[in-house]
NUGUFI-656277 format. One record per residue (C-alpha): residue number from 1; residue in one letter; x, y, z. Coordinates in nm, 3 decimals, always signed. Last residue first. Example, Ala and Ser with C-alpha at 12.3 -4.5 7.8 and 13.67 -1.06 7.14 Angstrom:
residues 2
(2,S,(+1.367,-0.106,+0.714))
(1,A,(+1.230,-0.450,+0.780))
***
This chain:
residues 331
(331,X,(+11.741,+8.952,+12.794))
(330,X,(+12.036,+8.716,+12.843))
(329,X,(+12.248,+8.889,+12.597))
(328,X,(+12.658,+8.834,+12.666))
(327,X,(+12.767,+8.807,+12.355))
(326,X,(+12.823,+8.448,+12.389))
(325,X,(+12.551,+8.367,+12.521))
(324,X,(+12.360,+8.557,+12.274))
(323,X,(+12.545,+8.286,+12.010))
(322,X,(+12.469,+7.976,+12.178))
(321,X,(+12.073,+8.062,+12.190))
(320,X,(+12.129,+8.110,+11.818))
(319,X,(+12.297,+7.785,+11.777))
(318,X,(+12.051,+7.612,+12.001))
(317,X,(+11.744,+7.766,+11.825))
(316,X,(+11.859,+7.665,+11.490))
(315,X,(+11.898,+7.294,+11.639))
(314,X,(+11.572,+7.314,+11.793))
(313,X,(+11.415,+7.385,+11.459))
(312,X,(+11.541,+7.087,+11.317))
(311,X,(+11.379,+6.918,+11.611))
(310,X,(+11.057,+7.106,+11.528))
(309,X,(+11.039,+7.043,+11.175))
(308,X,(+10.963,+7.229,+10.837))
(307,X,(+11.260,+7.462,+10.922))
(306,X,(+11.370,+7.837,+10.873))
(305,X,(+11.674,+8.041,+10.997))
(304,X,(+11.591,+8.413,+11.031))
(303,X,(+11.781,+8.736,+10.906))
(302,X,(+11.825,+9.053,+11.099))
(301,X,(+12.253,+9.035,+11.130))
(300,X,(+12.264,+8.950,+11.441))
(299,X,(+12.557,+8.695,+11.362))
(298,X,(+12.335,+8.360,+11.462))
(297,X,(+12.000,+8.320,+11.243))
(296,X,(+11.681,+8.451,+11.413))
(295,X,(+11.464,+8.162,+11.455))
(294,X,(+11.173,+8.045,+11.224))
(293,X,(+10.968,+7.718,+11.253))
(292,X,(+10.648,+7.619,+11.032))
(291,X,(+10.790,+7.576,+10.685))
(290,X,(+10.604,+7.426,+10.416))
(289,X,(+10.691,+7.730,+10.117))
(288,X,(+10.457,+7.908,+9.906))
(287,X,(+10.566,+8.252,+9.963))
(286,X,(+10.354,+8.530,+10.023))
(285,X,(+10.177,+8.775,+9.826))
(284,X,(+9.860,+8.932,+10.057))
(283,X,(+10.107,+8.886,+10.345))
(282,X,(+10.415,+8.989,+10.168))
(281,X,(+10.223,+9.321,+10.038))
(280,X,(+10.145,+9.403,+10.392))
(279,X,(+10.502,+9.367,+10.403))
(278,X,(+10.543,+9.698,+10.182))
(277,X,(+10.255,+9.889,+10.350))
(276,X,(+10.524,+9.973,+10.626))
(275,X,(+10.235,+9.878,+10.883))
(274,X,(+10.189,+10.095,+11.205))
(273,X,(+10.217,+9.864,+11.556))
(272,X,(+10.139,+9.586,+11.726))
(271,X,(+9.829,+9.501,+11.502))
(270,X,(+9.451,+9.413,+11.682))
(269,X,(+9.311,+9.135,+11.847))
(268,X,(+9.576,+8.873,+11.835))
(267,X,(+9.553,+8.644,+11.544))
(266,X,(+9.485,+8.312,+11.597))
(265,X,(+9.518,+8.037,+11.892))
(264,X,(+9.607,+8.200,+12.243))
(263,X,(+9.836,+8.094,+12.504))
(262,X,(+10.185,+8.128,+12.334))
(261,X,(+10.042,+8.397,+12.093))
(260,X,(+10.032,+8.625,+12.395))
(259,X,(+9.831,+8.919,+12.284))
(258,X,(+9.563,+8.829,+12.449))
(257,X,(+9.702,+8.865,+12.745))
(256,X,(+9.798,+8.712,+13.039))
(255,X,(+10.187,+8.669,+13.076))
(254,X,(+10.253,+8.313,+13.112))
(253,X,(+10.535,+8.350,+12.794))
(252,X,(+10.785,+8.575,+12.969))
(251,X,(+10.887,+8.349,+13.248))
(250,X,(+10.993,+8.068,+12.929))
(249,X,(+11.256,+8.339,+12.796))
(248,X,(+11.243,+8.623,+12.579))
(247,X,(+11.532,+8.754,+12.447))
(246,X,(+11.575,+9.111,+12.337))
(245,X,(+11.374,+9.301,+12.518))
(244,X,(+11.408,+9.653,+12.473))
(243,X,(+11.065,+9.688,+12.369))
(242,X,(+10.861,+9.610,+12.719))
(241,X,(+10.531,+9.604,+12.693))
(240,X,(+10.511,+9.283,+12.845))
(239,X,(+10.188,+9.222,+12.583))
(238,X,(+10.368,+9.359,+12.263))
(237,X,(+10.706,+9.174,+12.416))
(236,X,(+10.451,+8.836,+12.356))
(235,X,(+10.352,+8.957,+12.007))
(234,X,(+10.684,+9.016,+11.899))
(233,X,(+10.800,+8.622,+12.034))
(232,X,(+10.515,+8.521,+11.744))
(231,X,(+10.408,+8.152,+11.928))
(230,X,(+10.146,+8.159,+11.603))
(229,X,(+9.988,+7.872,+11.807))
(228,X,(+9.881,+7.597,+11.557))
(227,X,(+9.586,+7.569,+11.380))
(226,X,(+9.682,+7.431,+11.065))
(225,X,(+9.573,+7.685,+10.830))
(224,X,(+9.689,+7.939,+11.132))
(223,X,(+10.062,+7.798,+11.114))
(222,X,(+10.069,+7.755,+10.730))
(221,X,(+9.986,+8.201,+10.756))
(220,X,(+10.287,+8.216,+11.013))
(219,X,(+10.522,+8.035,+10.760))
(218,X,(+10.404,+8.235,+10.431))
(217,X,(+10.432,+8.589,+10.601))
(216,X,(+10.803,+8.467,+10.709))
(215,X,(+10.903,+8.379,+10.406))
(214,X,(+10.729,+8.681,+10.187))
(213,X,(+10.899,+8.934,+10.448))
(212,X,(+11.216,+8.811,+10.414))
(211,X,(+11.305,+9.017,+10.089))
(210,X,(+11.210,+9.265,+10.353))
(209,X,(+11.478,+9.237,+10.596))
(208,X,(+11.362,+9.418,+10.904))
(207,X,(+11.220,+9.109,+11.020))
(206,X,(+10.991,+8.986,+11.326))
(205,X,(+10.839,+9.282,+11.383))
(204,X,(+10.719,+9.368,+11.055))
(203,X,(+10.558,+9.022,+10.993))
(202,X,(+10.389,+9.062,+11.369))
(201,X,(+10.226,+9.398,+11.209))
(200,X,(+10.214,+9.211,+10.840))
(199,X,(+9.929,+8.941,+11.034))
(198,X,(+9.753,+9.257,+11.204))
(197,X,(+9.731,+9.401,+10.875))
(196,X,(+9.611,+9.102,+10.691))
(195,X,(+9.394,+9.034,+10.963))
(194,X,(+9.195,+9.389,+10.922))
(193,X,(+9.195,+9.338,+10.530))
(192,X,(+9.034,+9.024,+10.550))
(191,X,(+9.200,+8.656,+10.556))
(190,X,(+9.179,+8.323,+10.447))
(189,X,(+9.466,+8.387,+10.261))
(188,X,(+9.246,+8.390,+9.914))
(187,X,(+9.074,+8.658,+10.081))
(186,X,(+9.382,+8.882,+10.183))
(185,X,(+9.427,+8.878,+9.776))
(184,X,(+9.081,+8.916,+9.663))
(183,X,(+9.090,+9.274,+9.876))
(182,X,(+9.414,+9.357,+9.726))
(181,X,(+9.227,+9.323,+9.397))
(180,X,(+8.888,+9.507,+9.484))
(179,X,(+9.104,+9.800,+9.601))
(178,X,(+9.281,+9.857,+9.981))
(177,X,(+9.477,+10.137,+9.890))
(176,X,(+9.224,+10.391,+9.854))
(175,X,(+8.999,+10.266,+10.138))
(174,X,(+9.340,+10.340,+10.336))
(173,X,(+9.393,+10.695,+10.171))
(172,X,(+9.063,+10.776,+10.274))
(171,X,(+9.125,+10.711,+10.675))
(170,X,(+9.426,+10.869,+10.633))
(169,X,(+9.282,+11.224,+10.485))
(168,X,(+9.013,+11.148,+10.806))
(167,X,(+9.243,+11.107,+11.045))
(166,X,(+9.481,+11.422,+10.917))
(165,X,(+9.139,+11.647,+10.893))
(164,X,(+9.040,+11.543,+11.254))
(163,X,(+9.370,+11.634,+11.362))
(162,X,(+9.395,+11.957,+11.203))
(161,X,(+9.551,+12.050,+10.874))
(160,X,(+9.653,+12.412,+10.811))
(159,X,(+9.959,+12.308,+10.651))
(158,X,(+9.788,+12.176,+10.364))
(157,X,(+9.864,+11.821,+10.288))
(156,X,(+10.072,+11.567,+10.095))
(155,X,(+10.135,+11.257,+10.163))
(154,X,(+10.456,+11.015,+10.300))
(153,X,(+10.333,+10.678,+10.382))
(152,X,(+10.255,+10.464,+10.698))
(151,X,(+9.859,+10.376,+10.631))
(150,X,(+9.677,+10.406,+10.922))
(149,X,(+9.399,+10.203,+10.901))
(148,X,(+9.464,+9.957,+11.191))
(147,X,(+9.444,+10.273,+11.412))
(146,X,(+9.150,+10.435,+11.310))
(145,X,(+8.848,+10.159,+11.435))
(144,X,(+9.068,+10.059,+11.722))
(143,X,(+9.101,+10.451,+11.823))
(142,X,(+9.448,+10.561,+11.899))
(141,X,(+9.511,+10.751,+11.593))
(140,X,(+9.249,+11.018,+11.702))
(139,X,(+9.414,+11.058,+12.065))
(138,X,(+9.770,+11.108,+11.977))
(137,X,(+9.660,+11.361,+11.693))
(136,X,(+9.488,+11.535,+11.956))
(135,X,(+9.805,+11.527,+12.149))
(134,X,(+10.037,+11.580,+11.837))
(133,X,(+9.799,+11.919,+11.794))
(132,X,(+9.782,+11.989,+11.397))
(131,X,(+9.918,+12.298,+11.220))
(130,X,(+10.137,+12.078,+11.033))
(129,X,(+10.484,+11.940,+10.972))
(128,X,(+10.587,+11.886,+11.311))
(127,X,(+10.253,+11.723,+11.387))
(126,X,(+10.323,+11.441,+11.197))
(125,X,(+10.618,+11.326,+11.408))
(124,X,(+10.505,+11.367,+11.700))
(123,X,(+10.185,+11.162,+11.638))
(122,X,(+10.460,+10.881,+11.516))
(121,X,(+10.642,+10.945,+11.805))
(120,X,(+10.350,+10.937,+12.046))
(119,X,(+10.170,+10.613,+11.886))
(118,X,(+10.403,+10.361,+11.946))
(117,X,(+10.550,+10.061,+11.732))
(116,X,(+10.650,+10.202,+11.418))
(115,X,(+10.619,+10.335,+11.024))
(114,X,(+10.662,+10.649,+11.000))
(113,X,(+10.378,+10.888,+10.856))
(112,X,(+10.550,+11.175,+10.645))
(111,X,(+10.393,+11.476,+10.559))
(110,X,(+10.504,+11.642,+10.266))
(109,X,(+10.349,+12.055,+10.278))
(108,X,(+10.087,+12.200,+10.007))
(107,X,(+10.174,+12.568,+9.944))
(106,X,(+9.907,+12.824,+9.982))
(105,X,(+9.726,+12.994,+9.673))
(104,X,(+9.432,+13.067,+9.957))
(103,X,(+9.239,+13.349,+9.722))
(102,X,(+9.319,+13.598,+9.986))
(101,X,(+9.664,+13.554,+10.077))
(100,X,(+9.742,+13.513,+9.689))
(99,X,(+9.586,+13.835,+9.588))
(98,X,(+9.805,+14.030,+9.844))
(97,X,(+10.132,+13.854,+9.676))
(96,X,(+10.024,+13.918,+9.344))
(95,X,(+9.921,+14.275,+9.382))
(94,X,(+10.275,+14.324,+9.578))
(93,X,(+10.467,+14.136,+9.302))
(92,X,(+10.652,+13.785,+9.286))
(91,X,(+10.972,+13.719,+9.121))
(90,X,(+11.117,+13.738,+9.499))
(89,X,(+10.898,+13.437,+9.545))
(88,X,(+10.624,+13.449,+9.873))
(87,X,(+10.560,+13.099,+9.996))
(86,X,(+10.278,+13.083,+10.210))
(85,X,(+10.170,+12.810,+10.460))
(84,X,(+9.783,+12.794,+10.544))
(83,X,(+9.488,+13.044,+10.698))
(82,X,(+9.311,+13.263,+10.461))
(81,X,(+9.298,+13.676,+10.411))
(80,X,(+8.961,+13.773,+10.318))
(79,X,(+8.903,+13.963,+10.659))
(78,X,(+9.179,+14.139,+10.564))
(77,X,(+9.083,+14.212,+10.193))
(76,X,(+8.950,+14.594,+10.280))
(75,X,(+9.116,+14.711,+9.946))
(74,X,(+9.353,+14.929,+10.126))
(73,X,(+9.412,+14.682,+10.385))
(72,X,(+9.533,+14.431,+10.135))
(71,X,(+9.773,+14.658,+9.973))
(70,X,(+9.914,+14.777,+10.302))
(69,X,(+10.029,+14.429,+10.402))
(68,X,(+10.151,+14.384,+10.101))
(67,X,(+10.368,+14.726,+10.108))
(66,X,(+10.480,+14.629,+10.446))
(65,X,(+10.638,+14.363,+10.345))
(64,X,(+10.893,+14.573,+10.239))
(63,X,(+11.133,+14.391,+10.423))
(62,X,(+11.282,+14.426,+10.775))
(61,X,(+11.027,+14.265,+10.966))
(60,X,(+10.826,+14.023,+10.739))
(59,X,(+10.732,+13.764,+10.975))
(58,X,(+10.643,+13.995,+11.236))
(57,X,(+10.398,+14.251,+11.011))
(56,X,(+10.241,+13.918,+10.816))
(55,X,(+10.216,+13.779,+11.190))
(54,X,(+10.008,+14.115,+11.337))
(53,X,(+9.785,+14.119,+11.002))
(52,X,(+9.672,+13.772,+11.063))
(51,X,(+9.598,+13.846,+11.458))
(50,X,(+9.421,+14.146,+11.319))
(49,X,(+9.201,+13.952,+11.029))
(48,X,(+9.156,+13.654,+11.368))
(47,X,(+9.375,+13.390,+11.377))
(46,X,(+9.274,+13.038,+11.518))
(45,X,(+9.332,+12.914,+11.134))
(44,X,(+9.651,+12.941,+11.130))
(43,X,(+9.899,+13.160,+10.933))
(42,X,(+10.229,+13.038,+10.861))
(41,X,(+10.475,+13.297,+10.635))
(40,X,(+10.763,+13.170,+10.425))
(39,X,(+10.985,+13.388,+10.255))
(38,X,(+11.199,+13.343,+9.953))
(37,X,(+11.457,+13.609,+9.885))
(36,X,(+11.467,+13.933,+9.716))
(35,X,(+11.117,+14.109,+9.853))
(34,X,(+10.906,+14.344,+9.782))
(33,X,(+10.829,+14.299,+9.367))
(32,X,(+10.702,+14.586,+9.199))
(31,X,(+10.331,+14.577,+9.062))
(30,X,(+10.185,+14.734,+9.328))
(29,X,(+10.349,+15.007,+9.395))
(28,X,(+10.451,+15.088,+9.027))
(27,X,(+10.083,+15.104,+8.960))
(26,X,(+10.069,+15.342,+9.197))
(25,X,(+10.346,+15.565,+9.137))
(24,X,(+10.206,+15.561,+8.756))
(23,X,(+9.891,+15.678,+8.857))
(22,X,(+9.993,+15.943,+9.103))
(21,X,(+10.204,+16.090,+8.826))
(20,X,(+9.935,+16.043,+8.569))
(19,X,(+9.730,+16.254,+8.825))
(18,X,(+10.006,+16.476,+8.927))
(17,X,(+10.065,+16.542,+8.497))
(16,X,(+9.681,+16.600,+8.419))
(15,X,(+9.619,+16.800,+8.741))
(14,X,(+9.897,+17.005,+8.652))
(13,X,(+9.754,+17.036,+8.318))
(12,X,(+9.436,+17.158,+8.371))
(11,X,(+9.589,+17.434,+8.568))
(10,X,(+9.776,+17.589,+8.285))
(9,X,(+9.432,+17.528,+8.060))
(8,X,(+9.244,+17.703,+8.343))
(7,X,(+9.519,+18.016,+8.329))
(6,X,(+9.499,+18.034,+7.957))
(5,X,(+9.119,+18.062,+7.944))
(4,X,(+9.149,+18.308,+8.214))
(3,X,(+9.364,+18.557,+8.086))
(2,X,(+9.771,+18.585,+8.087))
(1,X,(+9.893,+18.941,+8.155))
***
């Protein structure tokens, strides 16, 4: 018959071997990995812990998510847990995956800003990379004082953006961009940074060639030096808002606004639409060059024919006017 002694030492250990059991289970548990492909999990920041919990649990149906999810609870992290896009490896562990949603290890998302005439699609297109409203973001870049400053670019951002947080990331990324130097450079034009822009808007327009750019910068900028009408045909579909125009003709030109450069001296008030930063460059860096008259060149291929004088200007404009005849474009 065994005695006590030997009895307690029996017991001892059993509650050695479960507890080393136990131990190694859970260190197992949490240093596993959970999953065997790459998942991606968006959590906003209108979520509440539970509303967080509820869209780990729904994005990772059918995986041992679960085991995360349980981590976190067990050591009271939900109310940790932060808002933003995860990536989740298979390489990755429970411990390291719970950690992660708490210290905000999220992934940074490329947001492109295309260049363009409206606001809506390039709203649109922003918001489909990022927590952000495309109404709100509709409203923010449609104030004068944010509008000129939007930069068309691709950037990166957290997911979790809003729209006040994409205005203001764009509104630094423009007084980034426009340095001391660039500055100078709109100066010696005669021009400052808001000008320039509005100047490259009707550049933009008026070519989608951008070895034109320079050309076309340099004719319109000898046109305000001399203090001519800019007579930009962009401008004046700006004002008709009408975009599928193709030809504008003498009835277009009496439209009031000021953004008819047939009426109005200068620069109209503001751009006509969001600058590829590239022919801002043309404006700041234009070409030296005396012409005054452009007309798109016969072919419809995008490029322009240039001239110093009006009647050789009027011959461009006959060939070209020739040429949409001929195809059958009369507006």
């Amino acid at each position: 018959m065994k005695t006590w002694p030997t009895w307690f030492a029996a017991a001892a250990v059993v509650v050695v071997l479960v507890a080393g059991a136990g131990s190694w289970s859970w260190n197992h548990f949490v240093s596993g990995t959970w999953t065997s492909s790459p998942l991606v999990v968006q959590l906003s920041p209108e979520m509440g812990p539970q509303g967080q919990l509820e869209a780990l649990e729904k994005a990772w149906e059918g995986t041992s998510g679960e085991r995360v999810i349980r981590h976190v609870v067990w050591r009271g992290w939900e109310g940790r847990m932060k808002a933003g896009q995860f990536t989740f490896k298979p390489e990755e562990s429970v411990e390291t995956s719970a950690e992660r949603l708490v210290t905000g290890d999220r992934d940074a998302v490329k947001v492109v800003v295309p260049s363009g005439r409206d606001v809506g699609p390039l709203a649109g297109a922003v918001a489909r990379r990022l927590f952000a409203d495309s109404a709100t973001l509709a409203q923010w870049f449609s104030r004068d004082s944010i509008m000129w400053r939007i930069l068309p670019n691709t950037y990166e951002m957290w997911w979790e953006t809003d729209a006040e947080g994409v205005a203001l990331r764009l509104l630094r990324e423009h007084r980034a961009w426009w340095n001391e130097d660039r500055i100078a450079a709109a100066a010696a034009q005669g021009l400052t940074p808001r000008e320039a822009t509005v100047l490259a808007s009707i550049v933009q327009s008026e070519t989608a060639v951008i070895a034109e750019a320079p050309v076309v910068a340099g004719l319109y900028l000898n046109r305000l030096k001399k203090g001519m009408l800019l007579q930009a045909d962009p401008t004046l579909i700006f004002a008709l808002g009408d975009p599928s125009i193709r030809r504008v003709l003498d009835a277009h030109k009496s439209v009031e606004s000021p953004y008819n450069t047939y009426k109005h001296k200068g620069l109209p008030p503001g751009p006509i639409r969001f600058v590829d930063p590239r022919y801002l460059q043309s404006v700041l860096h234009p070409s030296a060059h005396r012409d005054l008259y452009m007309c798109a060149r016969p072919g419809g291929d995008g490029t322009h024919d240039f001239a110093r004088t009006y009647r050789e200007h009027l011959r461009n404009a006959r060939a070209y006017q020739n040429w949409l005849n001929n195809q059958r474009i009369f507006r």
